[in-house]
KOLGULO-496554 format. One record per residue (C-alpha): residue number from 0; x, y, z. Coordinates in steps of 0.1 Angstrom, whole numbers. Layout:
REM residues N
seq/x/y/z
NUM/X/Y/Z
...
REM end
This chain:
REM residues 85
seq/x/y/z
0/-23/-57/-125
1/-38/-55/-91
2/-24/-18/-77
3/-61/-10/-68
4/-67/-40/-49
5/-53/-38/-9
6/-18/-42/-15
7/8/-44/13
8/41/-59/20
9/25/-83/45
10/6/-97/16
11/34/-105/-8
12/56/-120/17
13/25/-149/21
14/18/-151/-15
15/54/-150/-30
16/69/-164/6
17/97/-136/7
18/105/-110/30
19/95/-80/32
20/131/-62/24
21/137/-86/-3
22/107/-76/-19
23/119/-41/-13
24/150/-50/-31
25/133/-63/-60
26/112/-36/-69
27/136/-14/-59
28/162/-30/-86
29/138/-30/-112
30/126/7/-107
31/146/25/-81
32/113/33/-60
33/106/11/-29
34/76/-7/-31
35/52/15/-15
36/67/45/-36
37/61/22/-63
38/27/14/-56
39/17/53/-49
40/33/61/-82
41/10/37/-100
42/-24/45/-79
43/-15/87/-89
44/-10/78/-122
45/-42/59/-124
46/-65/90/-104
47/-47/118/-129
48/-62/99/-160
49/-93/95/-139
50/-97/131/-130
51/-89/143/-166
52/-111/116/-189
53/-141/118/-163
54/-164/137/-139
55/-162/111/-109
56/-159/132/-76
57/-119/133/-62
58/-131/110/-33
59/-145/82/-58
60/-115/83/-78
61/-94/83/-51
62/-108/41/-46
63/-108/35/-76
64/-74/39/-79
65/-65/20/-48
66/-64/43/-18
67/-86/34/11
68/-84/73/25
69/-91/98/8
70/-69/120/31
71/-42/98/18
72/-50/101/-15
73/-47/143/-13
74/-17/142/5
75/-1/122/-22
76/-15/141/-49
77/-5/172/-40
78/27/166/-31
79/38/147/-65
80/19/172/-84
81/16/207/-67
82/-16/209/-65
83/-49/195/-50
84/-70/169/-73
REM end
């Protein structure tokens, strides 16, 4: 529920008092991703229904959906789906 918030490992080992590999293990259970592959795969799924259902600029979408760079964002994008946003 909160992907587009600031989300790291750090931050789940205070809340859910775990470490960071067995959160790793966890997710990675439950989805075969790590977390942070994980957590990219839901932020790019969120900015691809953004850029096709509105006119919001890459950059804008790019927060929206959680990334705090935009250079971050692109690189991301582009390499899950072969092209720029």
């Amino acid at each position: 529920n909160n992907f587009t918030q600031p989300l790291t490992l750090g931050l789940l080992e205070e809340k859910f008092n775990l470490s960071a590999s067995t959160i790793n293990k966890i997710v990675k259970s439950m989805s075969s991703f790590t977390f942070l592959e994980f957590l990219t795969g839901l932020r790019l799924k969120k900015a691809q229904e953004l850029l096709e259902s509105t006119n919001l600029s890459a950059m804008k979408i790019a927060l929206l959906s959680g990334f705090n760079q935009y250079s971050t964002f692109y690189r991301a994008y582009k390499k899950k789906y072969g092209k720029s946003p």
